[in-house]
C-alpha positions as CSV (number, residue, x, y, z in Angstrom):
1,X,28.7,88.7,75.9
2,X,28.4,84.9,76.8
3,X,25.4,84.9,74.5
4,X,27.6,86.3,71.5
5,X,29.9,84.1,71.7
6,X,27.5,81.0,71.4
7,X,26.0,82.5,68.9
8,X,28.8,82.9,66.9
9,X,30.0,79.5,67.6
10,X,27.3,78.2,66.8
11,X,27.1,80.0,63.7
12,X,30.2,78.5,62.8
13,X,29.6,74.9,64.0
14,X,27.3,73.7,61.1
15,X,30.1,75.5,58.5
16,X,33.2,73.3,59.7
17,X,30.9,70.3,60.3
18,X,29.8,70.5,56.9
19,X,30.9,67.2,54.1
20,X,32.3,68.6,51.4
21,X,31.0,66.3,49.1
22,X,29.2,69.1,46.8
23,X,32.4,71.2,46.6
24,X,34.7,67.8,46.3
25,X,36.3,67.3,42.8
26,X,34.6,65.1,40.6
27,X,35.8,61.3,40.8
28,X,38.8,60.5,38.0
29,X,38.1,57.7,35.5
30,X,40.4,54.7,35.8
31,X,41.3,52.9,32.4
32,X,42.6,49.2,32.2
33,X,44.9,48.7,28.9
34,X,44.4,45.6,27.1
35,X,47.0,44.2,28.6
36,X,45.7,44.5,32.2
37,X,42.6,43.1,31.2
38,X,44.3,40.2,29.4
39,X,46.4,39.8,32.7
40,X,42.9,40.1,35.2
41,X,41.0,38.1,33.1
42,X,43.4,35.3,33.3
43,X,44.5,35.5,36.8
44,X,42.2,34.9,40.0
45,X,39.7,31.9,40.2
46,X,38.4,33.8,36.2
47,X,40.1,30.8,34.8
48,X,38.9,28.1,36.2
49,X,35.5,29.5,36.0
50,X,35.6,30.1,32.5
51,X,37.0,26.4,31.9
52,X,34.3,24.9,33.7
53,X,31.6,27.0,31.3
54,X,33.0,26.3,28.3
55,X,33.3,22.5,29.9
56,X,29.8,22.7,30.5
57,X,28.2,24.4,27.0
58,X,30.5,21.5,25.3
59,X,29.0,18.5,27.1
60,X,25.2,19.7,26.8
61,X,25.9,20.2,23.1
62,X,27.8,16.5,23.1
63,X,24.6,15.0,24.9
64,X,21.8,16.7,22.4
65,X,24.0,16.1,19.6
66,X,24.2,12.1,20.7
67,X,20.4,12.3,21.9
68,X,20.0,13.6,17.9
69,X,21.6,10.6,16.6
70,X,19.9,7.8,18.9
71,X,16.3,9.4,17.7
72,X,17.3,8.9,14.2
73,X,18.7,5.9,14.5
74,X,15.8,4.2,16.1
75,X,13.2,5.9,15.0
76,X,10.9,4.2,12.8
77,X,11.5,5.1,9.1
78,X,8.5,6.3,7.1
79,X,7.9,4.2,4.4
80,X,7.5,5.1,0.6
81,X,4.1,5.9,-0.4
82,X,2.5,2.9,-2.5
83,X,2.4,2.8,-6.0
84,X,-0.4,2.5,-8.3
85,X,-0.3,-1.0,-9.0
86,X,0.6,-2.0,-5.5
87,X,-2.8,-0.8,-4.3
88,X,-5.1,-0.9,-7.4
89,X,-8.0,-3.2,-8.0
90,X,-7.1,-5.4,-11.3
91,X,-10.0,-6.9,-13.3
92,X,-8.9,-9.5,-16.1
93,X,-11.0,-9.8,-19.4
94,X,-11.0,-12.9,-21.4
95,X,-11.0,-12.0,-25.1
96,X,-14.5,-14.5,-25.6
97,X,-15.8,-11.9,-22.6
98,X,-14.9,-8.4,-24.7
99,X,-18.5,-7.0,-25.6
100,X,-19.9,-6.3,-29.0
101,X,-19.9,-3.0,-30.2
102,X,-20.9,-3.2,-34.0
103,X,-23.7,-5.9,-33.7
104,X,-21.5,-8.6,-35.9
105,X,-21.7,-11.3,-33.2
106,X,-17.7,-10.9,-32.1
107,X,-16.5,-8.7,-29.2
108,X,-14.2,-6.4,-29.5
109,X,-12.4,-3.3,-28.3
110,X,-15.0,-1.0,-29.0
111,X,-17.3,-3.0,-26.9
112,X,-14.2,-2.4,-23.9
113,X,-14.1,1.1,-24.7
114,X,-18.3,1.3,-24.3
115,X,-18.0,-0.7,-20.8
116,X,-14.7,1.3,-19.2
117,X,-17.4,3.8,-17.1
118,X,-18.6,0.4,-15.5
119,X,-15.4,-0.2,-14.4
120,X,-14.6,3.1,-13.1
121,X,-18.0,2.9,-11.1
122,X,-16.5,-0.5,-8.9
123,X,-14.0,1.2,-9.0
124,X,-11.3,-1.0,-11.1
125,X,-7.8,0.3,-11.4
126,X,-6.0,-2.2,-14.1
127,X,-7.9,-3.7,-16.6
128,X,-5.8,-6.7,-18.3
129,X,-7.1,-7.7,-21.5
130,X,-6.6,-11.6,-22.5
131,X,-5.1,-12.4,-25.7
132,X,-5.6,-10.1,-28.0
133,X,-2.0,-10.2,-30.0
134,X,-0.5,-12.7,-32.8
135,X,0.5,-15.8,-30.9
136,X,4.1,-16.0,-32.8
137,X,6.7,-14.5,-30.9
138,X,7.7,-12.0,-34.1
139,X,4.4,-10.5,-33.8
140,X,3.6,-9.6,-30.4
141,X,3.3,-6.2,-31.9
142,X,0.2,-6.5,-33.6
143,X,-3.1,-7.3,-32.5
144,X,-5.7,-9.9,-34.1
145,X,-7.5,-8.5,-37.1
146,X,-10.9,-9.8,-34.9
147,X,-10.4,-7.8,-31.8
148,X,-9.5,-4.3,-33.8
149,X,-7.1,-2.4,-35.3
150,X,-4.5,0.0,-33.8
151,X,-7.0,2.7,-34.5
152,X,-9.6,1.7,-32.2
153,X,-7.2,0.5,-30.1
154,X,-5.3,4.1,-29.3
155,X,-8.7,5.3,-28.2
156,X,-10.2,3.2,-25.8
157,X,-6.3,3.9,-24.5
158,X,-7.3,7.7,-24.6
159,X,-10.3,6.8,-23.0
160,X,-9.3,4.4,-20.2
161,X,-6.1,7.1,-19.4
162,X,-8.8,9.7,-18.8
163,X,-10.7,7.7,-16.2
164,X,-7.1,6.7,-14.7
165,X,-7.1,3.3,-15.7
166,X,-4.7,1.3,-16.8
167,X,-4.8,-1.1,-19.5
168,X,-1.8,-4.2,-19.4
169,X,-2.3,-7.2,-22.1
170,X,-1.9,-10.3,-21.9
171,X,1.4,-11.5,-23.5
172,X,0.3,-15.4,-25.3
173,X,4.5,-16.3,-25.2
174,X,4.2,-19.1,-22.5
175,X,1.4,-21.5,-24.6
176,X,2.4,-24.2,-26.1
177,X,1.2,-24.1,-29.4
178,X,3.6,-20.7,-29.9
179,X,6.4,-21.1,-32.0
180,X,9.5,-20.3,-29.6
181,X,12.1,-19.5,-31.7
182,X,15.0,-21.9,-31.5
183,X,18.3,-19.1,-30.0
184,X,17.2,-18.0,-26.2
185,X,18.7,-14.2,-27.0
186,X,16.7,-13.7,-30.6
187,X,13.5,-14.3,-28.4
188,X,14.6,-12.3,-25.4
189,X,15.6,-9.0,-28.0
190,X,11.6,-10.1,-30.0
191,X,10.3,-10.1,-26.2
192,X,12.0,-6.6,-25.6
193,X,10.7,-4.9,-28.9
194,X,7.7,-6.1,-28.3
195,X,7.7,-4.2,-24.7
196,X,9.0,-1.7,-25.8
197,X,6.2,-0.9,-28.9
198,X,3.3,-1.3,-26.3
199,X,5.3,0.5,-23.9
200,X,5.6,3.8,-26.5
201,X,1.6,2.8,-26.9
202,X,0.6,4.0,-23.3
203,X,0.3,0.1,-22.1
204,X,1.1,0.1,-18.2
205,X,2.3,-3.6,-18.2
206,X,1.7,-7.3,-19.7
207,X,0.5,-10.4,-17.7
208,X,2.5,-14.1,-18.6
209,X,1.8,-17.4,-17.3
210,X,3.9,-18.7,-15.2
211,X,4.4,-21.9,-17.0
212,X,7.0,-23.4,-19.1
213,X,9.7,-21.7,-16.9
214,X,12.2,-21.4,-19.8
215,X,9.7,-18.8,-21.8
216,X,9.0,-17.3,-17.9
217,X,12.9,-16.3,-17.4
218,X,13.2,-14.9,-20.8
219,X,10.3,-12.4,-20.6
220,X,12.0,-11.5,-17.2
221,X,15.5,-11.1,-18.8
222,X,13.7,-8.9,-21.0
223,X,11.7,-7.1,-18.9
224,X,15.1,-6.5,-16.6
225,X,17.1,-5.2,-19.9
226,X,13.7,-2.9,-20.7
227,X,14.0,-1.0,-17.6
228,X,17.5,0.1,-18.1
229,X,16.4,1.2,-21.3
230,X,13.6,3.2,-20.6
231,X,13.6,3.6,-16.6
232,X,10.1,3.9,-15.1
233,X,8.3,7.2,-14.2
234,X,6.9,7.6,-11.1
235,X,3.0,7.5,-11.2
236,X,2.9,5.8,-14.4
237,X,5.4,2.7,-13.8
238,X,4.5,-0.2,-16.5
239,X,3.9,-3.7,-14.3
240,X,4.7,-7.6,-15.2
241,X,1.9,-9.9,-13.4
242,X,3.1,-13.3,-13.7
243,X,0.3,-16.0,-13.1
244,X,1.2,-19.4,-11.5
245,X,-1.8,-21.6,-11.5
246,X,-0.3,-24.7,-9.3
247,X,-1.2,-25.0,-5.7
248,X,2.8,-24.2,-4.5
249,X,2.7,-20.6,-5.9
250,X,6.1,-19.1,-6.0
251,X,9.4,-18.2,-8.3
252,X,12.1,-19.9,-7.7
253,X,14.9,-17.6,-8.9
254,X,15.3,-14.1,-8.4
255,X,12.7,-11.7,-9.5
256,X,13.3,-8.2,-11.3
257,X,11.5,-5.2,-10.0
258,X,8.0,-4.2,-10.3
259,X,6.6,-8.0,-10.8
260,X,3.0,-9.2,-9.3
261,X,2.4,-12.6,-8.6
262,X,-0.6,-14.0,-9.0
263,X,-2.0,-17.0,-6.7
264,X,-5.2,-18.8,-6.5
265,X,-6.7,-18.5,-3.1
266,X,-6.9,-22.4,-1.7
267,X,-10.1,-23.9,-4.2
268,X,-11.7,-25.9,-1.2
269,X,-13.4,-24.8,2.0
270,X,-11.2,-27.8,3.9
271,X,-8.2,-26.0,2.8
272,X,-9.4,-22.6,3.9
273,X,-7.9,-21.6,7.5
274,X,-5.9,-19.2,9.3
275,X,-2.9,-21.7,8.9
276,X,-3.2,-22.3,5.3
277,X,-3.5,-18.4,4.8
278,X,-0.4,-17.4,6.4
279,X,1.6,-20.2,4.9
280,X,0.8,-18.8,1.3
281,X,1.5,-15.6,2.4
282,X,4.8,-16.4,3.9
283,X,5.8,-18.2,0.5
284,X,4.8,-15.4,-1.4
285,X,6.1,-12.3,0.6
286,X,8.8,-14.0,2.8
287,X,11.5,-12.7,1.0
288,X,12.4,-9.0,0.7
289,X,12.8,-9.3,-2.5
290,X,9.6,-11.3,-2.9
291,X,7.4,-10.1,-6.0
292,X,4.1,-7.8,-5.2
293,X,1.4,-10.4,-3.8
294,X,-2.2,-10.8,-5.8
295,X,-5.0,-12.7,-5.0
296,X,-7.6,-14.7,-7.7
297,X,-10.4,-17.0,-7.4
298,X,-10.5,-20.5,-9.2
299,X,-13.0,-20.8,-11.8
300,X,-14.8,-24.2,-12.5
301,X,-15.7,-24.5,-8.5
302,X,-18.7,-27.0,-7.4
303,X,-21.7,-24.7,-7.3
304,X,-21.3,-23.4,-3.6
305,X,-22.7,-19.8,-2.6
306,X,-21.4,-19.8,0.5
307,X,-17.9,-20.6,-0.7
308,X,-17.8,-18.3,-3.2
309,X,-18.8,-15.4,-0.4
310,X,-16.1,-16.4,1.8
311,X,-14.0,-16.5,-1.5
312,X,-14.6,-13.3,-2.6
313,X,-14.1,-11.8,0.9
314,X,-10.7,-12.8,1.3
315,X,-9.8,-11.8,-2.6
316,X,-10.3,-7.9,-1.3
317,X,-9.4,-7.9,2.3
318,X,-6.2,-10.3,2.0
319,X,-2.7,-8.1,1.7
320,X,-1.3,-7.3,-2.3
321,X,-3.9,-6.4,-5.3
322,X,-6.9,-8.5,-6.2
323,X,-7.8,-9.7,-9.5
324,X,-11.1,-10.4,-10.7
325,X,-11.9,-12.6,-13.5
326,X,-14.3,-11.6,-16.3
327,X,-16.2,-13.7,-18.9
328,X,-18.8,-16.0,-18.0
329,X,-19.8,-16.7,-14.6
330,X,-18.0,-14.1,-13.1
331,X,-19.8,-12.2,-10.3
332,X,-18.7,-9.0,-11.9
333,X,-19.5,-9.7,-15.8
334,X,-19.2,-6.8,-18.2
335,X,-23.0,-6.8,-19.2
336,X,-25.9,-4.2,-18.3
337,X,-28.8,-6.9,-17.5
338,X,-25.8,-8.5,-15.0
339,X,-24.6,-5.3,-13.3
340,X,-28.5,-3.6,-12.8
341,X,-31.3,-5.3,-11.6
342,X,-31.6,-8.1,-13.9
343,X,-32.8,-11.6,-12.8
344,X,-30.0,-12.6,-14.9
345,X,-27.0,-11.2,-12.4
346,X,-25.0,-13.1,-10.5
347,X,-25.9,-13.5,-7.1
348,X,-22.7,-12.4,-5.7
349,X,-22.8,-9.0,-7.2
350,X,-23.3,-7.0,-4.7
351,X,-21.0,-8.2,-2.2
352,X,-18.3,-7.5,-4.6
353,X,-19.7,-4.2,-5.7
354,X,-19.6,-3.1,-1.8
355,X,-15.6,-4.6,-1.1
356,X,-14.1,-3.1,-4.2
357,X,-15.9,0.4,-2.7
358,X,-14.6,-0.3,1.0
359,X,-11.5,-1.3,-0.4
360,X,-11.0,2.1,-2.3
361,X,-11.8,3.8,0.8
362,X,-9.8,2.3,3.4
363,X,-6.2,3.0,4.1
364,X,-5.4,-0.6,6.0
365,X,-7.5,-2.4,3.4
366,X,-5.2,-1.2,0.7
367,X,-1.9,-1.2,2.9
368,X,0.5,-4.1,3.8
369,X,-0.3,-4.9,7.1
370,X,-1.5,-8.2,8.6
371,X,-1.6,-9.5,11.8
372,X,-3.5,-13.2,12.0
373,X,-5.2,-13.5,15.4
374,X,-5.0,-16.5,17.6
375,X,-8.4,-17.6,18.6
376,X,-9.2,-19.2,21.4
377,X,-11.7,-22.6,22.1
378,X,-13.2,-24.4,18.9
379,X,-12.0,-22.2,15.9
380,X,-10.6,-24.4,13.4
381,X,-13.0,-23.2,11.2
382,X,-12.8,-19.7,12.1
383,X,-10.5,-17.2,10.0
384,X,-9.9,-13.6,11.6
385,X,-7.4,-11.4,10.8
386,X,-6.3,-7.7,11.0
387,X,-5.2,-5.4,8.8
388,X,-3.5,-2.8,10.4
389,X,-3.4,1.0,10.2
390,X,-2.1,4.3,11.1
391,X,-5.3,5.4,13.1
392,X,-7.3,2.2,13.3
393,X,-7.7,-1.2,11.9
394,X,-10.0,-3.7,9.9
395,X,-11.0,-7.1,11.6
396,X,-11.4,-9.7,8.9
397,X,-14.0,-12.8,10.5
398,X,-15.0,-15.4,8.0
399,X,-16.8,-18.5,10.2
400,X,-16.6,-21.6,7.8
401,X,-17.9,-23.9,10.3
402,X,-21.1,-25.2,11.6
403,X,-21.7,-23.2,14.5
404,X,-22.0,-20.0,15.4
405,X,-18.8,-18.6,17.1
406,X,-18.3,-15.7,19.5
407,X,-15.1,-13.7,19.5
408,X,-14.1,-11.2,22.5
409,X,-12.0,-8.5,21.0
410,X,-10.8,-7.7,24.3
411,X,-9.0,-11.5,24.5
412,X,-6.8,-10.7,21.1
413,X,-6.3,-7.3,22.4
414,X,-8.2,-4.8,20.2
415,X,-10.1,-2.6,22.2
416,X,-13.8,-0.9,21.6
417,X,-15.9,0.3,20.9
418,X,-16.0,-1.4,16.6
419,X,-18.2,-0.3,13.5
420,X,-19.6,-3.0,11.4
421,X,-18.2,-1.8,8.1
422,X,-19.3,-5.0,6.4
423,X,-21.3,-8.4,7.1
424,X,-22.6,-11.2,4.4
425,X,-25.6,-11.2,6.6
426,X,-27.7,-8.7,8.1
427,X,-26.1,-6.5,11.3
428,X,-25.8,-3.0,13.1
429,X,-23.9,-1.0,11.0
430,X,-23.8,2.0,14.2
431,X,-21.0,2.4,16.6
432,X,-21.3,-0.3,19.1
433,X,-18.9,-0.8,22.2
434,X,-18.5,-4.6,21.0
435,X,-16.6,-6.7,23.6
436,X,-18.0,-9.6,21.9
437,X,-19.1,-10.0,18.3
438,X,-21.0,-12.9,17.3
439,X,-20.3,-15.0,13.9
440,X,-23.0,-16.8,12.5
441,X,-21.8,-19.8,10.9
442,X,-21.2,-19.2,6.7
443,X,-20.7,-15.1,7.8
444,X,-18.0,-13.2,6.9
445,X,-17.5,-9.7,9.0
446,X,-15.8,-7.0,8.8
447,X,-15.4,-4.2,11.7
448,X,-13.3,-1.1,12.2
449,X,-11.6,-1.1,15.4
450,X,-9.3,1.5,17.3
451,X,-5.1,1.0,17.2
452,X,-4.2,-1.3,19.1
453,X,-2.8,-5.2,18.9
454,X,-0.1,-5.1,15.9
455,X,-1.1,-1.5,14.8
């Protein structure tokens, strides 16, 4: 009987002991009104918390927001892409120079027209033709029965626009034997017509002597009053090249968008030097509102090779456009037998032939950058200069002296390894690690070397 009973109480045990969770009623969902959240949200340390993130958020967003502003503000701006005539190659043809084209004995623009694939092969950008207009200041419109009619003058236009080059003339207003007419506005509104015909033509610009001022500040009155007339168009903006022949080189007053100066490099090897350079340069582009530098090389120089090399080196590889001169005695003359392989070519050809290329080619070359390098020991008579670019440079060397000179690139802080892009005399045109480049003396050089001083 003792048994039974523990049976049964153990039979009974594990039933009272038993959770009821599986027979327990399920659990009753609790709902906060929006008013109770309201009140939770906003009581307890929820507040605070929520004060310090939106804190937070707002002064990350203050600090990028000002970090946006600095990098703006002293980041360095990109600068407008050059325009045309800021980087071409400009070639001025005498009116004696203009080749023959119908076999009577006088040049004219038919004969242009026939040479305008020579130019394109330098490669030449602007070609300025001299004088070919009326001299009187009323007919700066029409063009001297000798050099052509209109006729053949629209189509070596068609041609030359279809080889993108340019054509500019040669305005004859600042000689003396033209017949200024007497009331300053009459010739400024003649001036203006005048612009404005050649302008309807297709001409991209005019070239003026500097000299007598009074006719210079009337064509650029009227020049000024032309572009608010007909504002330029981007890619095909019309030019005014003013040419001052005296050794100062400048304008005085202000200057009206879209001029070119021209300057004679100094005439004389003693007046050739890193000093002399950079003070012309400084007087030409000192101001901000400075006209567009260009280069030229005196004609009627003592017989001098060597001069003339160093000459022409500096006319491409100096900062603004360069401008060749045509006609006799030019290294680039407008003549078959004096391009090819004629005995009859200038000596000289062929060092300009291979500038005008590198110039096309090459970014700093055609840029505005310049950086004259300080040269240590005996190099007065050393010229080096660099012309800066986005990637890598050109290193101008022109030894005028004597003796041969050595110059340690790593001294004026442009690091190697250099490629001889150019020499006047024989060198290594492979990529060398130069830490020293020797200048013979009456060589010019020219090397590419990686970024570094003033790039």
């Amino acid at each position: 009987m003792g048994q039974a009973e523990d049976v049964a109480a153990t039979s009974q045990v594990p039933g009272e002991r038993l959770p009821l969770l599986a027979q327990a009623a399920p659990p009753t969902k609790i709902y906060l009104s929006q008013e109770e959240v309201v009140l939770q949200a906003g009581s307890g340390p929820w507040a605070g918390l929520r004060k310090a993130l939106f804190g937070l958020l707002g002064a990350l967003f203050g600090g990028m927001l000002l970090m946006a502003i600095l990098l703006l503000v002293t980041m360095p701006r990109a600068k407008p892409p050059l325009a045309w005539w800021q980087r071409a190659s400009f070639y001025h043809l005498p009116k004696t120079a203009f080749p023959d084209s119908d076999g009577d004995g006088q040049g004219d623009l038919g004969g242009v027209r026939d040479q305008l694939d020579q130019l394109l092969e330098l490669p030449i950008q602007g070609l300025i033709l001299g004088s070919v207009l009326e001299g009187d200041v009323a007919n700066l419109s029409c063009v001297l029965p000798a050099c052509g009619a209109l006729d053949p003058w629209r189509a070596l236009l068609r041609d030359a626009r279809k080889r993108e080059i340019r054509i500019l003339l040669e305005f004859p207003i600042c000689q003396e034997e033209m017949d200024l007419v007497a009331e300053p506005n009459q010739t400024k509104q003649l001036l203006k017509r005048a612009m404005r015909f050649w302008d309807s033509e297709g001409v991209h610009g005019f070239l003026v002597k500097k000299e007598p001022t009074r006719c210079l500040e009337m064509v650029l009155d009227a020049w000024s009053e032309l572009d608010q007339e007909i504002p330029p168009v981007r890619g095909e903006e019309r030019v005014l090249m003013v040419w001052d022949e005296s050794e100062a080189c400048n304008v005085s007053h202000k200057v009206p968008s879209r001029v070119i100066l021209i300057c004679y490099i100094p005439r004389s090897g003693k007046n050739l030097s890193s000093q002399a350079i950079v003070q012309r340069m400084e007087r030409i582009s000192g101001d901000p509102g400075a006209p567009w530098p260009s280069w030229m090389v005196p004609q009627g120089l003592p017989v001098d090779n060597d001069l003339e090399e160093m000459l022409g080196v500096l006319l491409l590889t100096l900062p603004g456009v360069p401008l060749l001169s045509g006609g006799k005695g030019s290294p680039i003359h407008l003549d078959k037998d004096s391009m090819d392989g004629s005995t009859s070519r200038h000596p000289l050809v062929n060092v300009y032939r291979s500038l005008l290329a590198l110039r096309a080619n090459s970014s700093p070359l055609r840029g505005t950058g310049f950086a004259p390098l300080t040269l240590a020991g005996p190099s007065e008579k050393v010229l080096s200069f660099l012309r800066p670019g986005s990637c890598s440079g050109v290193l101008v060397v022109l030894n005028l002296g004597s003796y041969p000179f050595e110059l340690h690139l790593e001294q004026v802080g442009i690091p190697g390894p250099a490629k001889v892009l150019f020499s006047t005399l024989s060198m290594s045109k492979t990529e060398v690690n130069m830490e020293v480049v020797m200048v013979a003396p009456g060589q010019a050089v020219l090397l590419r070397v990686p970024r570094g001083l003033g790039q």
